[in-house]
N, C-alpha and C positions, 0 to 999 in steps of 0.2 A: 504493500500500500504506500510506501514513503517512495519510490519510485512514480506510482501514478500522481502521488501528492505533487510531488518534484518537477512530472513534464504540464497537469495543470498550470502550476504558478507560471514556470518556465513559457508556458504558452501565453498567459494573460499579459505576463512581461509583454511578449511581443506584441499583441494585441494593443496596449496602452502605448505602445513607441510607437508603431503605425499610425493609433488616434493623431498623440501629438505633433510627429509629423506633419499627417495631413492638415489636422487644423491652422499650423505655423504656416505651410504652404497657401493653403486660400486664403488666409487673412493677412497674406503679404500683398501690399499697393504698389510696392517700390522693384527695384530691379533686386534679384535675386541676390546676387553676389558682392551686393552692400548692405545686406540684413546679418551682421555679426551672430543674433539672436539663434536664424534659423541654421546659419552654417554651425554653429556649437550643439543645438538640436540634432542636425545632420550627422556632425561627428561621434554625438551620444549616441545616438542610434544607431551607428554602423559597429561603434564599439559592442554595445549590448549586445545585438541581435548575433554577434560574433561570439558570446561568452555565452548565448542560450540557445544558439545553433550546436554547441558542442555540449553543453550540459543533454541537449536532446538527444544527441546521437550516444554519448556516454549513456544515455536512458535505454533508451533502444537494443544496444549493446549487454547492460544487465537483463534486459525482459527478456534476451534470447538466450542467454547460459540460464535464466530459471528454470525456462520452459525448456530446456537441454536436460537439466538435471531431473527436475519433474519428468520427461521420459523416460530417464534412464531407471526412476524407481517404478514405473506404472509395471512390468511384468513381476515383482516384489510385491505389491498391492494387491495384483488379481490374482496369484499365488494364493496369498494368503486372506482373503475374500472365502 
């Protein structure tokens, strides 16, 4: 369960960086690349999404050695059933 906890949160992360993104992006009037604001935005978000791209795939990675291991017991179980 601390695994599904993990790519939840890890996922809503992303979700909340995409908002704020986008909201920075339309409620910019001016030329892009003289909005300080949204370029450190930008830079936030490519950091993050880089630090919960890989928390994800490190998730991904443990659900399939569980579900490896849980196989490897299931003829143990129906043995002993």
């Amino acid at each position: 369960t601390r695994v599904l906890e993990d790519v939840n949160g890890n996922t809503r992360s992303l979700m909340q960086l995409d908002e704020s993104l986008l909201e920075r992006l339309t409620s910019n009037t001016g030329d892009l690349l003289d909005d300080e604001e949204l370029i450190s935005v930008l830079a936030n978000t490519k950091a993050k999404a880089a630090e919960v791209n890989a928390k994800l795939l490190a998730a991904d990675e443990t659900r399939a050695r569980i579900a490896e291991k849980r196989e490897q017991f299931r003829p143990v179980a129906t043995r002993g059933s």
